[in-house]
C-alpha positions, 0 to 999 in steps of 0.5 A: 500500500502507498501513501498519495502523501508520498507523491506530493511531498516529492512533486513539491521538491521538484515543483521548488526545484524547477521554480527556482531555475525558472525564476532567473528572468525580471528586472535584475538581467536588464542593465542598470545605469550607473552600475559598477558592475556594468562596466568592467569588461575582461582583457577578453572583451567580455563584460565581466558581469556576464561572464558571471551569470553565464557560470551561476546559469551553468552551475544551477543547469548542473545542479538542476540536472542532479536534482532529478536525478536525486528526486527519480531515485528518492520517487523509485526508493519510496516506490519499491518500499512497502513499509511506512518509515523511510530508510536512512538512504532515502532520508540523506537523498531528500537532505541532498534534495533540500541542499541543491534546492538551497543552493540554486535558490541562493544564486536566483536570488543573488541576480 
């Protein structure tokens, strides 16, 4: 016997996941004037500010990437388990869910 409360604690981590990626669009990509930031161009020609967001973009891909993968293994863990109580392997995975979710959200927001 399952447990429907099961599904939608692990559709909610990954609802939060894909929120977070999702939300890197808004005001803060425009430029602003006046910026520091705006300036600075690398000896390379690049705006060093868009070099940055570029690798937080490629680090939350990543990241994002091994959230599935994380949240799959927990949705087939819970799946195979016929017992009420989860076991520690499944309860580091949702630790390690809560940590990537933490760490993307942390770099949304920075932008």
């Amino acid at each position: 016997m399952k447990l429907p409360h099961r599904r939608s604690t692990l559709a909610a981590l990954l609802g939060a996941a894909s929120s977070a990626v999702a939300q890197r669009g808004g005001a803060d990509n425009q430029a602003r004037p006046g910026d520091p930031q705006d300036d600075v161009k690398l000896p390379n020609g690049k705006s060093q500010r868009d070099e940055i967001l570029k690798a937080e973009r490629d680090k939350n891909v990543k990241d994002a990437a091994e959230l599935v993968d994380l949240a799959q293994q927990l949705q087939q863990d819970i799946e195979k388990n016929d017992v009420f109580v989860f076991s520690l392997a499944e309860l580091k995975k949702m630790d390690d869910i809560e940590k990537l979710v933490k760490k993307i959200r942390s770099r949304v927001r920075h932008y």
